[in-house]
ROSE-4610 file (N, C-alpha, C; in Angstrom, 1 decimal, always signed):
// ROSE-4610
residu = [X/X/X/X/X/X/X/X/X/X/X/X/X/X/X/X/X/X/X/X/X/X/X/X/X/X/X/X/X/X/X/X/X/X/X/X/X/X/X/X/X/X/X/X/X/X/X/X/X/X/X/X/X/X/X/X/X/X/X/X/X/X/X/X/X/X/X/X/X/X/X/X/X/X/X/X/X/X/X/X/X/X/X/X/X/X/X/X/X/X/X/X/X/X/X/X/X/X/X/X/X/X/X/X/X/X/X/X/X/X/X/X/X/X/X/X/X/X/X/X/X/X/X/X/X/X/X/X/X/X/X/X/X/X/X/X/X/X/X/X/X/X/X/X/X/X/X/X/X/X/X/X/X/X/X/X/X/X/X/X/X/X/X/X/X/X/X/X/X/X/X/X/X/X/X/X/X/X/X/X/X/X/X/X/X/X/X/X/X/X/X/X/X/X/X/X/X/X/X/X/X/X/X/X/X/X/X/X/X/X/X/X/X/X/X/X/X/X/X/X/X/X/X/X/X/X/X/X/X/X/X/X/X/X/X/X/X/X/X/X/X/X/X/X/X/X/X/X/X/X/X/X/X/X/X/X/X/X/X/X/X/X/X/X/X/X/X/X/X/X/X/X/X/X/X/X/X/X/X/X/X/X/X/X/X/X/X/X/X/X/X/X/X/X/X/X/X/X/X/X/X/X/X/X/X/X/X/X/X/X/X/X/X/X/X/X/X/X/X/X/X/X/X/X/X/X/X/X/X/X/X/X/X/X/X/X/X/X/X/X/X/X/X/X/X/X/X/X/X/X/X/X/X/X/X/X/X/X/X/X/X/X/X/X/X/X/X/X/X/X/X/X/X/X/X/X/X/X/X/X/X/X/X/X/X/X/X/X/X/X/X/X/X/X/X/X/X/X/X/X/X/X/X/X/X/X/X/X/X/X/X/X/X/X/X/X/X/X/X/X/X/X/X/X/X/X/X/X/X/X/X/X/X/X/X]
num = [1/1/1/2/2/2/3/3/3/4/4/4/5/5/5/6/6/6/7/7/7/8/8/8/9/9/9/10/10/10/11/11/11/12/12/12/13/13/13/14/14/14/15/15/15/16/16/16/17/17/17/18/18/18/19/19/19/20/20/20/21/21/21/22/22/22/23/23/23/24/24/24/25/25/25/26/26/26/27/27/27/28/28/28/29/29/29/30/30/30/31/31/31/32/32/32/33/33/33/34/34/34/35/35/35/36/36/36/37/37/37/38/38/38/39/39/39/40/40/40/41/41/41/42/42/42/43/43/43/44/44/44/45/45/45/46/46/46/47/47/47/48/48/48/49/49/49/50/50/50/51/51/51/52/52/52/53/53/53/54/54/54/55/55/55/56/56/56/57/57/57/58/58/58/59/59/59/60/60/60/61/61/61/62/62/62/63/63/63/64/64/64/65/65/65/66/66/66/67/67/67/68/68/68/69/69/69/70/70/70/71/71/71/72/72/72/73/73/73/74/74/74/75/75/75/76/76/76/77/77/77/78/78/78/79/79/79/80/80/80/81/81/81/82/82/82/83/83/83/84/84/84/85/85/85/86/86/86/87/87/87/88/88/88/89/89/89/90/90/90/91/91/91/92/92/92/93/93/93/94/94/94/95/95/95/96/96/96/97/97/97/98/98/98/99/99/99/100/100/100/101/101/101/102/102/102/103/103/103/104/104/104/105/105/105/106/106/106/107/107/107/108/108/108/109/109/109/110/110/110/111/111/111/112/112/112/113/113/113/114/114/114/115/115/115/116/116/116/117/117/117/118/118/118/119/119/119/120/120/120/121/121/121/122/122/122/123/123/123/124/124/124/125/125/125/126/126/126/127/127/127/128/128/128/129/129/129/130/130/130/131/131/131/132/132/132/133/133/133/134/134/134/135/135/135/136/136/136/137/137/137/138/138/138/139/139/139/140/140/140/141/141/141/142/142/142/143/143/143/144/144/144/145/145/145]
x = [+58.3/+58.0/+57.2/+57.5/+57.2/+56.0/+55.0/+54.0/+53.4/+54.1/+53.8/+52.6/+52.7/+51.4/+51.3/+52.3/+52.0/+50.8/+50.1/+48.7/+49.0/+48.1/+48.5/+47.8/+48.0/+47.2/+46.2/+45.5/+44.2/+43.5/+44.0/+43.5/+43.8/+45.1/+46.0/+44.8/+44.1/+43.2/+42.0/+41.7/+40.7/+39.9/+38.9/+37.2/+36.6/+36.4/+36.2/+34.7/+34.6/+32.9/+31.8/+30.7/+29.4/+29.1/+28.7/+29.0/+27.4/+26.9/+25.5/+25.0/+23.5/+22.6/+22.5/+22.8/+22.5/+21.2/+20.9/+19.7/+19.1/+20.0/+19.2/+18.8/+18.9/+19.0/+17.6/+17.1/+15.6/+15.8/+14.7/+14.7/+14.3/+14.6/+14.0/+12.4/+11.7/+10.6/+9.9/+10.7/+10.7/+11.1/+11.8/+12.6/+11.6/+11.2/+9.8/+9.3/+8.6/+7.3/+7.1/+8.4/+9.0/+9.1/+9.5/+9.8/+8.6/+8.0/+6.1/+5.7/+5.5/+4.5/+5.5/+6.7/+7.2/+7.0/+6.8/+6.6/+5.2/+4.6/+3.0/+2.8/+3.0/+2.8/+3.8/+4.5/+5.3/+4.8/+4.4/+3.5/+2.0/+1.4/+0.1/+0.3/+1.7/+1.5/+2.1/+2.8/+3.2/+2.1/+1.0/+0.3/-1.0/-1.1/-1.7/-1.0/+0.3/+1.2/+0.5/+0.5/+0.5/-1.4/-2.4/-3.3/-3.8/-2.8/-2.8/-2.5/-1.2/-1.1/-1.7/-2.7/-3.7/-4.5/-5.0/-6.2/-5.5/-4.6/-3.8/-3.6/-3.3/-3.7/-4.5/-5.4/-6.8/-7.2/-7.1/-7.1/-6.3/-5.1/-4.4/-4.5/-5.2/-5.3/-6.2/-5.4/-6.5/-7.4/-8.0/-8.4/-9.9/-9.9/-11.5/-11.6/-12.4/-12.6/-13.4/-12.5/-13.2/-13.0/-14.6/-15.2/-15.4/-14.9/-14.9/-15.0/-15.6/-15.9/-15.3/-14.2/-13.9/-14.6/-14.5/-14.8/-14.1/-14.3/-13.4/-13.6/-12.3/-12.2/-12.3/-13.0/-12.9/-11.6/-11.3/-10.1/-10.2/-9.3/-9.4/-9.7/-10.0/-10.1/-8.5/-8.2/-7.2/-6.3/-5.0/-3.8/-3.8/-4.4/-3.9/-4.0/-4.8/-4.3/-3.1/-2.7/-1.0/-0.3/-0.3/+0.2/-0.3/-1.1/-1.9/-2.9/-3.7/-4.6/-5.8/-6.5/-7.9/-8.6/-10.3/-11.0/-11.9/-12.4/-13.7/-15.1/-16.3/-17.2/-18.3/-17.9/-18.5/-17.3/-17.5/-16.6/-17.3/-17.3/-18.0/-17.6/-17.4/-16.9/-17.9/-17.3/-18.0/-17.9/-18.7/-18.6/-19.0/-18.5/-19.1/-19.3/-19.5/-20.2/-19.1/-18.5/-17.1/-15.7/-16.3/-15.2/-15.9/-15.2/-15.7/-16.7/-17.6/-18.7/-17.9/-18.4/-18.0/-18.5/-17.0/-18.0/-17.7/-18.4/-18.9/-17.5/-16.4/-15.3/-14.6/-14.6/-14.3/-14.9/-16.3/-17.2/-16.8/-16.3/-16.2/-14.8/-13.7/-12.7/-12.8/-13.4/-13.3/-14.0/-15.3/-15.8/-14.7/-13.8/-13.4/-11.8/-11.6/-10.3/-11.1/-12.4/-12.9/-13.6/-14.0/-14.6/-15.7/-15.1/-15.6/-16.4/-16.3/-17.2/-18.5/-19.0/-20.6/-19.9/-19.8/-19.7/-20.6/-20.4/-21.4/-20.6/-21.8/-21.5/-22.4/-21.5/-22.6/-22.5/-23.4/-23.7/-23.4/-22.5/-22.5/-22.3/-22.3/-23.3/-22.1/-22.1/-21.1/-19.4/-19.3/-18.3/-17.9/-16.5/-16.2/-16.6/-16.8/-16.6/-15.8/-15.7/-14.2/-13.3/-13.8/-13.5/-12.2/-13.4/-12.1/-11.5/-11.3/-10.1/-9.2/-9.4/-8.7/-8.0/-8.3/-7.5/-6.6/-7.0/-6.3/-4.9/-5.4/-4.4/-2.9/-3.6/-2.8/-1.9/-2.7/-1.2/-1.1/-1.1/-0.8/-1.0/-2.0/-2.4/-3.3/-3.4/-4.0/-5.9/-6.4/-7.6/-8.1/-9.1/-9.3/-10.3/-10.4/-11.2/-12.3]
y = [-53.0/-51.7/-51.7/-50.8/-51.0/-49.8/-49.9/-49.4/-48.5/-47.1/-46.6/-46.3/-46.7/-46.7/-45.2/-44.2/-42.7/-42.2/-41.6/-40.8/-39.4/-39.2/-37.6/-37.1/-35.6/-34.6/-34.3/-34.8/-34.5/-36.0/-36.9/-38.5/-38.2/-37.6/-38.1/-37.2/-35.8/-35.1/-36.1/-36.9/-38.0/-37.1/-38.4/-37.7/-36.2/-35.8/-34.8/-34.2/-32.6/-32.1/-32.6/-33.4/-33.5/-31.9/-31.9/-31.1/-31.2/-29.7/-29.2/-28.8/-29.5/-29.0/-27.3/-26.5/-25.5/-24.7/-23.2/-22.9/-22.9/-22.4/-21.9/-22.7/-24.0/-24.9/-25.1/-25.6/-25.5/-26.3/-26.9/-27.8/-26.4/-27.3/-26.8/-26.6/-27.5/-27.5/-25.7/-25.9/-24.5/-23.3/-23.1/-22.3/-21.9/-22.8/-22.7/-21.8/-22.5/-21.6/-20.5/-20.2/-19.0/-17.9/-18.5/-17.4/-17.0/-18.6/-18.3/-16.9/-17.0/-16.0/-14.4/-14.5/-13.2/-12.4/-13.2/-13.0/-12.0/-13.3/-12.9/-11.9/-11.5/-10.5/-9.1/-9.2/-7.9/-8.0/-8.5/-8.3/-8.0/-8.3/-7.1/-6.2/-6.1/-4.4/-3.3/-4.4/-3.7/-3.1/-4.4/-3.9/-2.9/-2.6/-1.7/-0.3/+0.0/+1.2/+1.7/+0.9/+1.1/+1.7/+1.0/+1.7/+2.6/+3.2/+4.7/+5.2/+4.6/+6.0/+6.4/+5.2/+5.6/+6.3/+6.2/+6.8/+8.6/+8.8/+9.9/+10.9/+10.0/+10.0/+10.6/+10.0/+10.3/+11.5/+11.6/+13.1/+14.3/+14.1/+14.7/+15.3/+14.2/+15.0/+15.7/+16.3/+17.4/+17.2/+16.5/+16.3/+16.4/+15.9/+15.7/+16.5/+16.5/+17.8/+16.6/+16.3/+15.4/+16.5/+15.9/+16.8/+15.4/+15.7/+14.8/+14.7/+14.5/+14.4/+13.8/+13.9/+12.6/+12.4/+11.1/+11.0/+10.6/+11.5/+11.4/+10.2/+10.0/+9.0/+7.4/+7.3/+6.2/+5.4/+4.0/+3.8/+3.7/+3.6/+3.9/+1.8/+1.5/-0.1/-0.7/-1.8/-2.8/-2.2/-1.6/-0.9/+0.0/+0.7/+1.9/+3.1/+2.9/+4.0/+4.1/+2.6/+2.5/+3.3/+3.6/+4.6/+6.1/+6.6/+7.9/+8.0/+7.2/+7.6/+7.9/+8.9/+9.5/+8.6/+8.0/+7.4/+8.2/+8.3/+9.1/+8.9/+9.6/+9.1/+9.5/+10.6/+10.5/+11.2/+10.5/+10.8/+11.3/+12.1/+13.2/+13.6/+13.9/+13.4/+14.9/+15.9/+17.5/+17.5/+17.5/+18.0/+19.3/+20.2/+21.4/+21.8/+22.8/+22.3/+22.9/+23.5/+23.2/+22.1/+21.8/+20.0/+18.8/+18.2/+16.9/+15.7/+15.1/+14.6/+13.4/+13.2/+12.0/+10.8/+10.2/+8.3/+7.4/+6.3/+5.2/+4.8/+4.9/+3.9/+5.0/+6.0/+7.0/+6.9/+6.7/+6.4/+4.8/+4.0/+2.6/+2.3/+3.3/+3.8/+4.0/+5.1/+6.0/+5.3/+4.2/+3.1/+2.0/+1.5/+0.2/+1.0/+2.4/+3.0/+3.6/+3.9/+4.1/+3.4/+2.0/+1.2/+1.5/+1.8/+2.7/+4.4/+4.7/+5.8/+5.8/+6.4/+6.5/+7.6/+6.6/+7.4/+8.0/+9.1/+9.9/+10.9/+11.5/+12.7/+13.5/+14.6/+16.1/+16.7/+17.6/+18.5/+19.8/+20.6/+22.1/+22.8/+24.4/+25.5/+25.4/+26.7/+26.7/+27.6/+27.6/+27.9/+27.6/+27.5/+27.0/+27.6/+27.2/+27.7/+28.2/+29.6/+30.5/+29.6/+28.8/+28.0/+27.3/+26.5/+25.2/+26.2/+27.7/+28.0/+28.1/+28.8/+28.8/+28.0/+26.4/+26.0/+24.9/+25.1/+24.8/+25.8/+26.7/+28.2/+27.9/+27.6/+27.1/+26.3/+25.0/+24.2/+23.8/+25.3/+25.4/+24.8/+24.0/+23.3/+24.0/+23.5/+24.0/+23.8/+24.9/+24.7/+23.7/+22.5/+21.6/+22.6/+22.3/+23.0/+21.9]
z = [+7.9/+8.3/+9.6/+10.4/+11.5/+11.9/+12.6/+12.3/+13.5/+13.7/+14.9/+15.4/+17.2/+17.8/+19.0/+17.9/+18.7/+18.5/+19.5/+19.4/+19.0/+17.7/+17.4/+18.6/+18.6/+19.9/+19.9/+18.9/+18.7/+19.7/+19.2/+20.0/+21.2/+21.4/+22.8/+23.7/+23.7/+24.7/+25.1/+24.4/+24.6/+24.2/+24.7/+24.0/+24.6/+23.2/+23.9/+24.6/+24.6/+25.1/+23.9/+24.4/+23.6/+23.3/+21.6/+21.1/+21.5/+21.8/+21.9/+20.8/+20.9/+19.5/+19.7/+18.6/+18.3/+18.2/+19.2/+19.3/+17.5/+16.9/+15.7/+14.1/+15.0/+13.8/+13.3/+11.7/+11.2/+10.1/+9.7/+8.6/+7.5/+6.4/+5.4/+5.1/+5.4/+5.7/+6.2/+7.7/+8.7/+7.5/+6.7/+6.2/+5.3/+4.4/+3.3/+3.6/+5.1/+5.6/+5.9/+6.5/+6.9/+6.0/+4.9/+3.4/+2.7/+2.9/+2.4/+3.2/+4.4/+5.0/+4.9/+5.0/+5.0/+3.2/+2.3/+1.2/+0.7/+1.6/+1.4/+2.5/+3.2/+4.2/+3.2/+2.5/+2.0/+0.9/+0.1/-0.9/-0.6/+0.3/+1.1/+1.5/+1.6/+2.7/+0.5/+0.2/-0.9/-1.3/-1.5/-2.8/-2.3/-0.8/-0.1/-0.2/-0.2/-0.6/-1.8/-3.1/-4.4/-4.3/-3.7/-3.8/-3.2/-1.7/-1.6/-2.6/-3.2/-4.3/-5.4/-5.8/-6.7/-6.2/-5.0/-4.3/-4.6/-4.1/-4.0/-5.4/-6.4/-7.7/-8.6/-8.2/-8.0/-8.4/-6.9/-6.3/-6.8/-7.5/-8.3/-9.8/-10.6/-11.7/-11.9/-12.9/-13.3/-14.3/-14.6/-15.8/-15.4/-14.4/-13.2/-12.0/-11.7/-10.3/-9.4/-8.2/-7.5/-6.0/-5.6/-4.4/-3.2/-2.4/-1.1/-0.1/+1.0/+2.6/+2.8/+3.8/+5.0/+6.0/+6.6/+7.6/+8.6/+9.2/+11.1/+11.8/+12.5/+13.5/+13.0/+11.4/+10.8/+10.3/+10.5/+9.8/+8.4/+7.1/+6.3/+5.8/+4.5/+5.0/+4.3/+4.4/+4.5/+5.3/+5.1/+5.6/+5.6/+4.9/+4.2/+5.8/+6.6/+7.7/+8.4/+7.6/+9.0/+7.9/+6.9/+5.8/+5.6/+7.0/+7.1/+6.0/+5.2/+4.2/+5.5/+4.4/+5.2/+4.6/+5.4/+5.0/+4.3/+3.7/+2.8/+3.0/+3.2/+3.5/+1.7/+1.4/-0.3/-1.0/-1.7/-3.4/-4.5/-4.9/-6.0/-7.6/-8.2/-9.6/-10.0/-10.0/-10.4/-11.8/-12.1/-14.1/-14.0/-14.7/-15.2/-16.3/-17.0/-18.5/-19.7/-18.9/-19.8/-20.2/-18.8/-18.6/-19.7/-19.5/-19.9/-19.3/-19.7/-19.1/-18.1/-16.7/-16.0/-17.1/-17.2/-17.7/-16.9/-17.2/-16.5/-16.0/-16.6/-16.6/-15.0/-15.2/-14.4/-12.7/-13.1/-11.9/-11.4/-12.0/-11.7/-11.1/-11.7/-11.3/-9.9/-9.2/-8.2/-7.2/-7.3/-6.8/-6.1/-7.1/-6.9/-6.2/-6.1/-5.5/-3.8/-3.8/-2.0/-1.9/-1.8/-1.3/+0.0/+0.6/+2.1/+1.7/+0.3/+0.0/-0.6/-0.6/-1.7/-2.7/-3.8/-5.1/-6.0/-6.3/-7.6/-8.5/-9.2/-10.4/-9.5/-10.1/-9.7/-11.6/-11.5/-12.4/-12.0/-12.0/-11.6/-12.8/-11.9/-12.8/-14.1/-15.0/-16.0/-15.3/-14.3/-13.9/-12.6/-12.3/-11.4/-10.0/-8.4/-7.8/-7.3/-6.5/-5.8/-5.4/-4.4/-3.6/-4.0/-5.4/-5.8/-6.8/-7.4/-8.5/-7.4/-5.5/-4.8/-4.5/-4.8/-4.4/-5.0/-6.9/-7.5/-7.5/-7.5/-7.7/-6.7/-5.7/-4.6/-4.9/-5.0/-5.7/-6.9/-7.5/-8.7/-9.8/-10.0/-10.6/-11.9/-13.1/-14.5/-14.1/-14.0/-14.4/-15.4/-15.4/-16.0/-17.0/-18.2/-19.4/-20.5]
């Protein structure tokens, strides 16, 4: 048997171009680390979203009458300004004497959600003021009883 010494076309072009290392090449290693910090950076900004909305929350039910000052020009603290939250300078917790009494868990609540505020209770008279039925009325919200 006779043993041909034809060059297929792939041999016959000869050697070919040095194949260039590629811009986007990365170890695994690189890749880890990479996934590490994009992880952890979207899980802070996550879990910064979720405590606007508690803050926000907050401020929404009805069950409590919270009275509040902001304060201007302040940022609000972690992220939460790149998310438009207002900073707060006091946080207030209105009891009236037909509501239900502020408790401790409530106050420790509203502490550990403004960080950046001075928290308290007020005691008001036995009815609400104009002001706030105004402006539950507004957004329609149930008088708290």
């Amino acid at each position: 048997m006779a043993v041909s010494s034809a060059k297929t076309p792939i041999e016959a072009s000869g050697p070919g171009p040095r194949s260039r290392r590629r811009w986007f090449t990365f170890s695994l290693r690189m890749m880890l680390i990479v996934f590490t910090a994009v992880a952890c950076l979207s899980g802070y900004v996550v879990n910064q979203y979720r405590w606007m909305l508690e803050r926000q929350a907050f401020f929404a039910d009805t069950k409590r009458c919270v009275v509040a000052e902001p304060r201007p020009n302040v940022h609000s603290p972690g992220l939460l300004w790149v998310f438009g939250e207002v900073s707060w300078k006091e946080v207030s917790l209105a009891t009236y004497s037909k509501m239900r009494p502020t408790s401790e868990e409530d106050l420790a609540r509203a502490r550990w959600l403004f960080p950046e505020a001075k928290v308290g209770s007020q005691l008001r008279g036995t009815e609400m003021d104009g002001e706030i039925e105004d402006v539950y009325r507004a957004l329609k919200w149930q008088l708290p009883r």
